[in-house]
C-alpha positions, 0 to 999 in steps of 0.5 A: 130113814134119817139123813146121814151126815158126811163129815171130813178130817181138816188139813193142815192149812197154809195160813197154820203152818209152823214147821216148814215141812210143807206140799208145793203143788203147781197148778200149772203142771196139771194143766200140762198133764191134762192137755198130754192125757187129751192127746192120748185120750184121741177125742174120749171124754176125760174124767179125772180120778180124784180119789184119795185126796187128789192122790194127795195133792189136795181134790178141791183145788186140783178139781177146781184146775181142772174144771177151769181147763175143760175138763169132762168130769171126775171120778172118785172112790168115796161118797164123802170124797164127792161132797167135798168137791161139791162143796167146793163148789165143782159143778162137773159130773163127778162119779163115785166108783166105790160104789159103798153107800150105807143107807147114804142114797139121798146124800148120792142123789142130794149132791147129784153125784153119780153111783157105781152100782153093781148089786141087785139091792143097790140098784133097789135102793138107789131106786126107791130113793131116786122115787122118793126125791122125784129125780132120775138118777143116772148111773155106772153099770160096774162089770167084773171082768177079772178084778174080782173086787166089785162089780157083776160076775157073769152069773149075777148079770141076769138078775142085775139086768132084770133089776134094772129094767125094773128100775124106771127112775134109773138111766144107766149112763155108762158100762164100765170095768177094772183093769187089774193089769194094765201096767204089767209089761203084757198085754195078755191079761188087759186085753182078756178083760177087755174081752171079756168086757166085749162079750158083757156089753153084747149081753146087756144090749140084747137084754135092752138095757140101754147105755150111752158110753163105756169106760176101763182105761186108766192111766196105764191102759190108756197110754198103752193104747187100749181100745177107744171106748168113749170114755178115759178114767186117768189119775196118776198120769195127771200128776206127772208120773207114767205108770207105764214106759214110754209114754208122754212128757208129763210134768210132775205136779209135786214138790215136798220141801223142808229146813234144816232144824238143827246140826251136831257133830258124832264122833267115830263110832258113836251112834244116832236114831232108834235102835242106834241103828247109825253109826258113825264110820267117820267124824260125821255131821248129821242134820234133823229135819222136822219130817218123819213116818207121821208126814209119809215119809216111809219109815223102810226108807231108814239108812236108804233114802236121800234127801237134797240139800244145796242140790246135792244128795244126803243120805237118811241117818239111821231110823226115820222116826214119827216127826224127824230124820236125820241126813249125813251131811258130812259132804254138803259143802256149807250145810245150815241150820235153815237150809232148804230140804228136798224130800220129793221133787227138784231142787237147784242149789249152790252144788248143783240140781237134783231131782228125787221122784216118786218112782225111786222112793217107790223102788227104795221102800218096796212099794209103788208110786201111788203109795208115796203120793197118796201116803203124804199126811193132811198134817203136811199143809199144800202151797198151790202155785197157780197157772 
Protein backbone atom coordinates (compact mmCIF):
# COMPACT_ATOMS: atom_id res chain seq x y z
CA UNK A 1 0.00 0.00 0.00
CA UNK A 2 1.49 3.22 -0.71
CA UNK A 3 2.41 5.72 2.07
CA UNK A 4 -0.20 8.70 1.89
CA UNK A 5 1.23 11.98 2.05
CA UNK A 6 -0.63 14.68 4.71
CA UNK A 7 -0.04 18.05 3.54
CA UNK A 8 -1.41 21.53 5.17
CA UNK A 9 -2.52 24.90 3.54
CA UNK A 10 0.39 27.77 5.04
CA UNK A 11 -0.92 30.65 7.11
CA UNK A 12 -0.24 33.71 6.84
CA UNK A 13 2.96 34.58 8.59
CA UNK A 14 3.71 37.60 10.88
CA UNK A 15 7.10 38.37 9.07
CA UNK A 16 4.43 38.45 5.39
CA UNK A 17 2.19 40.95 6.85
CA UNK A 18 1.09 43.95 4.70
CA UNK A 19 -2.10 44.75 5.48
CA UNK A 20 -2.69 45.50 9.52
CA UNK A 21 -5.67 43.18 9.65
CA UNK A 22 -3.83 40.68 12.01
CA UNK A 23 -4.90 37.94 15.01
CA UNK A 24 -3.49 39.13 18.49
CA UNK A 25 -3.35 35.75 20.57
CA UNK A 26 -2.13 35.91 24.36
CA UNK A 27 -0.32 32.95 25.34
CA UNK A 28 -0.86 34.14 28.58
CA UNK A 29 -4.82 33.95 28.58
CA UNK A 30 -4.64 30.41 27.79
CA UNK A 31 -2.47 29.44 30.55
CA UNK A 32 -5.34 31.21 32.99
CA UNK A 33 -8.04 29.39 31.25
CA UNK A 34 -6.05 26.24 31.81
CA UNK A 35 -5.54 26.50 35.48
CA UNK A 36 -9.73 27.44 35.86
CA UNK A 37 -10.59 24.43 33.24
CA UNK A 38 -8.03 22.27 36.16
CA UNK A 39 -10.06 23.77 38.90
CA UNK A 40 -13.15 22.65 37.32
CA UNK A 41 -11.88 19.24 35.92
CA UNK A 42 -11.28 18.36 40.28
CA UNK A 43 -8.32 16.04 39.60
CA UNK A 44 -9.50 14.55 35.77
CA UNK A 45 -7.04 14.50 33.04
CA UNK A 46 -7.11 17.38 30.77
CA UNK A 47 -6.97 17.11 26.96
CA UNK A 48 -7.39 20.04 25.00
CA UNK A 49 -9.19 20.20 21.89
CA UNK A 50 -7.14 21.65 19.31
CA UNK A 51 -9.14 20.90 16.34
CA UNK A 52 -9.74 23.22 13.54
CA UNK A 53 -6.66 25.06 14.06
CA UNK A 54 -6.73 25.61 17.81
CA UNK A 55 -10.49 27.09 17.28
CA UNK A 56 -8.42 29.43 15.03
CA UNK A 57 -5.84 30.63 17.10
CA UNK A 58 -3.01 28.90 15.73
CA UNK A 59 -2.64 24.74 17.10
CA UNK A 60 0.89 24.75 16.98
CA UNK A 61 1.70 27.47 19.29
CA UNK A 62 -1.46 26.95 21.59
CA UNK A 63 -0.40 23.15 21.85
CA UNK A 64 3.34 24.25 22.55
CA UNK A 65 1.60 26.69 25.62
CA UNK A 66 -0.12 24.14 26.91
CA UNK A 67 2.38 21.48 26.65
CA UNK A 68 4.86 23.76 28.71
CA UNK A 69 1.90 24.09 31.44
CA UNK A 70 1.16 20.75 32.13
CA UNK A 71 -1.01 19.68 30.43
CA UNK A 72 -2.45 16.04 29.97
CA UNK A 73 -2.61 15.92 26.08
CA UNK A 74 -4.69 17.01 23.34
CA UNK A 75 -7.60 15.94 21.23
CA UNK A 76 -8.22 16.89 17.72
CA UNK A 77 -10.65 16.10 14.53
CA UNK A 78 -8.22 15.31 11.55
CA UNK A 79 -5.10 13.05 10.93
CA UNK A 80 -3.49 15.85 9.36
CA UNK A 81 -4.38 18.25 12.22
CA UNK A 82 -2.39 15.71 14.62
CA UNK A 83 0.87 15.55 12.26
CA UNK A 84 1.20 19.15 12.60
CA UNK A 85 1.43 19.33 16.10
CA UNK A 86 3.87 16.68 15.93
CA UNK A 87 5.57 18.08 13.63
CA UNK A 88 5.86 20.76 15.75
CA UNK A 89 7.40 19.29 17.92
CA UNK A 90 4.46 18.39 20.65
CA UNK A 91 5.25 15.23 22.34
CA UNK A 92 2.16 14.79 24.56
CA UNK A 93 -0.53 12.31 23.80
CA UNK A 94 -2.65 13.61 21.25
CA UNK A 95 -6.00 11.79 20.16
CA UNK A 96 -7.47 12.03 16.82
CA UNK A 97 -11.64 12.01 17.35
CA UNK A 98 -12.45 12.12 13.88
CA UNK A 99 -11.83 8.84 13.50
CA UNK A 100 -11.80 9.05 9.20
CA UNK A 101 -8.34 7.55 7.88
CA UNK A 102 -8.44 6.45 4.49
CA UNK A 103 -5.86 3.94 4.02
CA UNK A 104 -3.81 6.58 6.38
CA UNK A 105 -3.42 3.81 9.52
CA UNK A 106 0.88 3.97 9.15
CA UNK A 107 0.62 7.56 9.04
CA UNK A 108 -1.79 7.21 12.54
CA UNK A 109 0.77 4.79 14.14
CA UNK A 110 4.15 6.45 12.40
CA UNK A 111 3.00 9.95 14.21
CA UNK A 112 2.00 7.82 17.60
CA UNK A 113 -1.21 9.36 17.47
CA UNK A 114 -4.13 7.75 19.01
CA UNK A 115 -7.20 6.49 16.67
CA UNK A 116 -10.84 6.95 17.71
CA UNK A 117 -12.42 3.94 16.45
CA UNK A 118 -15.84 2.93 16.34
CA UNK A 119 -16.21 0.47 13.21
CA UNK A 120 -15.51 -3.08 12.99
CA UNK A 121 -13.28 -2.57 9.77
CA UNK A 122 -11.53 0.22 11.26
CA UNK A 123 -10.48 -1.87 14.19
CA UNK A 124 -9.14 -4.72 11.39
CA UNK A 125 -7.11 -2.36 9.70
CA UNK A 126 -5.82 -0.57 12.44
CA UNK A 127 -4.98 -4.10 13.34
CA UNK A 128 -3.29 -5.34 10.56
CA UNK A 129 -1.07 -1.99 10.24
CA UNK A 130 -0.34 -2.15 14.30
CA UNK A 131 1.10 -6.10 13.15
CA UNK A 132 2.94 -4.91 10.06
CA UNK A 133 4.84 -1.95 12.05
CA UNK A 134 5.37 -4.37 14.96
CA UNK A 135 3.82 -1.73 17.55
CA UNK A 136 0.73 -1.80 20.04
CA UNK A 137 -1.52 0.82 19.20
CA UNK A 138 -3.48 2.36 21.68
CA UNK A 139 -7.12 3.29 21.36
CA UNK A 140 -10.42 5.32 21.95
CA UNK A 141 -13.57 3.12 21.85
CA UNK A 142 -16.41 5.91 20.45
CA UNK A 143 -19.72 4.80 21.71
CA UNK A 144 -23.20 6.23 20.50
CA UNK A 145 -25.20 7.53 23.08
CA UNK A 146 -27.39 9.89 20.97
CA UNK A 147 -25.30 12.11 18.77
CA UNK A 148 -26.11 9.85 16.21
CA UNK A 149 -23.00 11.06 14.03
CA UNK A 150 -20.09 8.53 14.63
CA UNK A 151 -19.59 6.11 17.21
CA UNK A 152 -21.26 2.41 17.93
CA UNK A 153 -25.19 1.72 18.10
CA UNK A 154 -26.00 -0.55 20.46
CA UNK A 155 -26.75 -3.00 18.16
CA UNK A 156 -23.34 -2.97 16.53
CA UNK A 157 -21.39 -3.45 20.20
CA UNK A 158 -21.10 -7.11 19.81
CA UNK A 159 -19.65 -7.45 16.85
CA UNK A 160 -17.04 -4.36 17.42
CA UNK A 161 -16.29 -5.94 20.87
CA UNK A 162 -16.02 -9.40 19.17
CA UNK A 163 -13.55 -7.35 16.73
CA UNK A 164 -11.57 -6.08 19.24
CA UNK A 165 -10.89 -9.24 21.38
CA UNK A 166 -9.58 -10.51 18.17
CA UNK A 167 -7.35 -7.66 18.15
CA UNK A 168 -4.08 -8.28 20.25
CA UNK A 169 -2.08 -5.48 18.80
CA UNK A 170 -4.70 -3.13 20.13
CA UNK A 171 -5.11 -1.61 23.80
CA UNK A 172 -8.14 0.06 24.19
CA UNK A 173 -7.16 2.94 26.48
CA UNK A 174 -10.39 4.86 26.85
CA UNK A 175 -14.27 4.56 26.24
CA UNK A 176 -15.63 7.72 25.31
CA UNK A 177 -18.80 9.42 23.74
CA UNK A 178 -20.49 12.82 22.50
CA UNK A 179 -22.63 14.85 24.26
CA UNK A 180 -25.10 16.52 21.50
CA UNK A 181 -26.64 18.88 24.50
CA UNK A 182 -24.59 19.71 27.24
CA UNK A 183 -25.07 23.45 26.64
CA UNK A 184 -28.66 23.53 26.26
CA UNK A 185 -30.42 25.17 29.73
CA UNK A 186 -31.58 21.08 30.92
CA UNK A 187 -30.09 18.54 31.64
CA UNK A 188 -32.41 16.35 30.44
CA UNK A 189 -30.97 15.08 27.36
CA UNK A 190 -27.00 15.23 29.09
CA UNK A 191 -27.70 13.01 31.32
CA UNK A 192 -29.79 10.55 29.09
CA UNK A 193 -26.52 10.05 27.18
CA UNK A 194 -24.40 9.71 30.34
CA UNK A 195 -27.10 6.97 31.05
CA UNK A 196 -26.78 5.49 28.39
CA UNK A 197 -22.92 5.81 28.28
CA UNK A 198 -23.28 3.80 31.91
CA UNK A 199 -25.16 0.87 30.61
CA UNK A 200 -22.50 0.54 27.33
CA UNK A 201 -19.51 0.59 29.51
CA UNK A 202 -21.46 -2.43 31.73
CA UNK A 203 -21.69 -4.10 28.49
CA UNK A 204 -18.00 -3.81 27.24
CA UNK A 205 -16.71 -4.87 31.15
CA UNK A 206 -18.61 -8.00 30.91
CA UNK A 207 -17.54 -8.49 27.36
CA UNK A 208 -13.80 -8.56 28.79
CA UNK A 209 -12.84 -5.65 26.90
CA UNK A 210 -10.49 -4.01 29.17
CA UNK A 211 -10.24 0.16 29.34
CA UNK A 212 -8.33 2.17 31.46
CA UNK A 213 -10.53 5.37 31.77
CA UNK A 214 -13.51 7.41 30.01
CA UNK A 215 -14.19 10.20 28.77
CA UNK A 216 -17.68 12.75 27.37
CA UNK A 217 -17.26 16.31 29.11
CA UNK A 218 -16.58 19.19 26.90
CA UNK A 219 -16.69 22.56 27.84
CA UNK A 220 -20.07 22.91 28.68
CA UNK A 221 -20.78 19.42 30.20
CA UNK A 222 -17.71 19.94 32.48
CA UNK A 223 -18.45 23.49 33.79
CA UNK A 224 -22.32 22.23 34.17
CA UNK A 225 -20.67 19.37 36.77
CA UNK A 226 -21.16 16.44 34.76
CA UNK A 227 -19.96 13.38 36.17
CA UNK A 228 -16.32 12.76 37.16
CA UNK A 229 -15.11 9.98 34.41
CA UNK A 230 -11.32 10.10 34.47
CA UNK A 231 -10.99 12.26 31.76
CA UNK A 232 -12.23 16.03 30.56
CA UNK A 233 -12.28 16.98 26.62
CA UNK A 234 -12.31 21.18 26.87
CA UNK A 235 -11.91 23.75 23.78
CA UNK A 236 -13.65 26.38 23.72
CA UNK A 237 -13.54 26.99 27.30
CA UNK A 238 -9.71 27.31 26.97
CA UNK A 239 -10.07 30.37 24.78
CA UNK A 240 -11.81 32.34 27.16
CA UNK A 241 -15.33 32.03 26.54
CA UNK A 242 -18.05 29.68 28.51
CA UNK A 243 -20.61 27.99 26.75
CA UNK A 244 -22.45 27.93 29.64
CA UNK A 245 -23.79 30.33 32.11
CA UNK A 246 -22.37 30.74 35.27
CA UNK A 247 -19.10 29.44 35.11
CA UNK A 248 -15.43 30.74 35.93
CA UNK A 249 -13.73 33.84 35.04
CA UNK A 250 -12.11 32.99 31.87
CA UNK A 251 -9.85 35.26 29.93
CA UNK A 252 -10.60 35.69 26.25
CA UNK A 253 -7.48 34.57 24.28
CA UNK A 254 -8.05 36.75 21.11
CA UNK A 255 -7.93 40.02 19.82
CA UNK A 256 -8.46 40.87 15.84
CA UNK A 257 -7.31 44.41 15.05
CA UNK A 258 -7.22 46.54 11.97
CA UNK A 259 -6.37 50.36 10.63
CA UNK A 260 -8.38 52.91 9.01
CA UNK A 261 -7.12 52.65 5.33
CA UNK A 262 -9.17 55.47 4.14
CA UNK A 263 -11.98 58.15 4.84
CA UNK A 264 -14.50 60.24 2.54
CA UNK A 265 -17.44 62.33 2.89
CA UNK A 266 -21.46 61.23 1.67
CA UNK A 267 -23.76 63.47 1.31
CA UNK A 268 -27.21 62.99 2.47
CA UNK A 269 -28.69 60.39 0.58
CA UNK A 270 -25.97 59.28 -1.24
CA UNK A 271 -25.28 55.67 -1.22
CA UNK A 272 -22.29 53.39 -0.37
CA UNK A 273 -21.26 49.48 -0.47
CA UNK A 274 -22.79 46.47 -2.84
CA UNK A 275 -26.16 46.81 -3.49
CA UNK A 276 -26.03 50.62 -2.14
CA UNK A 277 -27.32 48.95 0.64
CA UNK A 278 -26.34 52.18 2.95
CA UNK A 279 -27.65 55.14 2.77
CA UNK A 280 -26.85 58.31 4.07
CA UNK A 281 -29.57 59.91 6.32
CA UNK A 282 -27.09 62.83 7.26
CA UNK A 283 -23.75 64.39 6.24
CA UNK A 284 -21.75 61.14 6.98
CA UNK A 285 -18.11 60.28 7.20
CA UNK A 286 -17.57 56.42 6.25
CA UNK A 287 -14.21 54.84 7.10
CA UNK A 288 -12.97 51.33 4.77
CA UNK A 289 -10.92 48.99 6.88
CA UNK A 290 -9.17 46.48 5.01
CA UNK A 291 -11.16 43.63 6.33
CA UNK A 292 -14.02 41.62 4.78
CA UNK A 293 -15.96 37.85 4.38
CA UNK A 294 -12.61 36.35 2.97
CA UNK A 295 -11.07 37.42 6.62
CA UNK A 296 -14.12 35.81 8.56
CA UNK A 297 -15.81 38.51 9.24
CA UNK A 298 -19.53 37.45 8.36
CA UNK A 299 -20.88 39.08 5.44
CA UNK A 300 -24.85 38.84 7.79
CA UNK A 301 -23.07 41.23 10.21
CA UNK A 302 -23.81 44.15 6.90
CA UNK A 303 -25.56 47.32 8.24
CA UNK A 304 -25.32 45.33 11.94
CA UNK A 305 -22.11 45.02 13.26
CA UNK A 306 -19.91 47.60 15.06
CA UNK A 307 -16.38 48.04 15.35
CA UNK A 308 -13.98 50.12 17.83
CA UNK A 309 -12.40 53.03 17.17
CA UNK A 310 -10.82 55.45 19.72
CA UNK A 311 -12.98 53.05 22.31
CA UNK A 312 -15.89 54.04 20.82
CA UNK A 313 -18.28 51.99 18.62
CA UNK A 314 -18.85 52.49 15.04
CA UNK A 315 -21.52 50.74 13.26
CA UNK A 316 -20.82 48.49 9.91
CA UNK A 317 -21.86 50.83 6.69
CA UNK A 318 -23.64 48.75 4.56
CA UNK A 319 -22.69 45.47 2.73
CA UNK A 320 -19.40 43.68 4.10
CA UNK A 321 -17.64 42.67 1.26
CA UNK A 322 -14.53 39.89 0.48
CA UNK A 323 -11.50 42.12 1.82
CA UNK A 324 -13.27 45.49 3.00
CA UNK A 325 -15.88 47.34 5.44
CA UNK A 326 -16.85 50.26 5.57
CA UNK A 327 -17.75 52.07 9.61
CA UNK A 328 -20.05 55.23 9.93
CA UNK A 329 -17.69 57.25 11.91
CA UNK A 330 -19.55 60.33 11.83
CA UNK A 331 -19.58 60.30 15.84
CA UNK A 332 -15.92 59.30 16.42
CA UNK A 333 -14.50 62.55 17.55
CA UNK A 334 -11.03 62.62 15.82
CA UNK A 335 -11.37 59.35 13.59
CA UNK A 336 -7.97 58.92 11.10
CA UNK A 337 -6.54 57.42 8.35
CA UNK A 338 -4.23 55.05 10.77
CA UNK A 339 -6.49 54.59 13.38
CA UNK A 340 -6.37 51.25 15.30
CA UNK A 341 -9.89 49.10 14.56
CA UNK A 342 -11.01 46.55 16.95
CA UNK A 343 -13.17 43.69 15.09
CA UNK A 344 -13.10 41.38 18.17
CA UNK A 345 -11.62 41.95 21.67
CA UNK A 346 -10.98 45.19 23.81
CA UNK A 347 -9.88 48.27 23.04
CA UNK A 348 -8.66 51.45 25.35
CA UNK A 349 -8.97 54.59 23.57
CA UNK A 350 -9.02 58.65 23.89
CA UNK A 351 -13.18 58.13 23.95
CA UNK A 352 -12.99 55.48 26.09
CA UNK A 353 -12.76 51.35 26.63
CA UNK A 354 -15.03 48.69 24.88
CA UNK A 355 -14.85 45.37 24.24
CA UNK A 356 -16.64 43.34 21.30
CA UNK A 357 -16.86 39.42 22.02
CA UNK A 358 -17.49 36.62 20.36
CA UNK A 359 -20.91 35.73 21.89
CA UNK A 360 -22.42 39.13 20.54
CA UNK A 361 -21.01 38.71 17.08
CA UNK A 362 -22.54 35.11 17.33
CA UNK A 363 -25.96 36.50 18.34
CA UNK A 364 -25.70 39.58 15.44
CA UNK A 365 -24.93 36.88 12.52
CA UNK A 366 -27.17 34.14 13.65
CA UNK A 367 -24.69 31.79 14.66
CA UNK A 368 -22.58 30.38 17.57
CA UNK A 369 -19.41 31.37 19.12
CA UNK A 370 -17.51 28.77 17.70
CA UNK A 371 -18.40 29.54 14.26
CA UNK A 372 -16.80 33.26 14.52
CA UNK A 373 -13.32 32.03 16.12
CA UNK A 374 -12.77 29.23 13.97
CA UNK A 375 -14.29 31.10 10.65
CA UNK A 376 -11.16 33.71 10.93
CA UNK A 377 -9.02 32.98 7.53
CA UNK A 378 -5.16 31.59 7.56
CA UNK A 379 -4.77 34.63 5.46
CA UNK A 380 -5.48 36.70 8.62
CA UNK A 381 -1.33 36.20 10.12
CA UNK A 382 -1.63 35.63 14.35
CA UNK A 383 0.72 37.90 16.66
CA UNK A 384 1.36 35.70 19.73
CA UNK A 385 2.00 37.32 23.00
CA UNK A 386 3.89 35.02 25.11
CA UNK A 387 3.62 34.65 29.00
Amino acid sequence: MPAVRVSRPRRAAPADAVRPTRAEVNLEAVRKNLHAVRKAAAGQRVLGVLKADGYGHGAPAIARTLERAGIDGFAVALLEEGVELRDAGIKAPILVMGGLYGDAFEAVLGHDLIPVVYDRGHIEALARAARHAGVRARVHLKLDTGMARLGVRDGELPGVLDALRAAPELEVEALMTHLACADAPSRESMDEQLARFERATTRVREAGVQFATRHAANSAALLRGAPTLGVVRPGLALFGLSPVDGGPALSPVMRVRSEIACLRGLAAGESAGYGSTFTARRPTVLATVPVGYADGLSRSLSNRGEMLVRGRRAPIAGTVSMDMVMLDVTDIAGARVRDEVVVLGAQQGPLGRDEIRATELAELAGTIPWEILTSISRRVPRFYREP
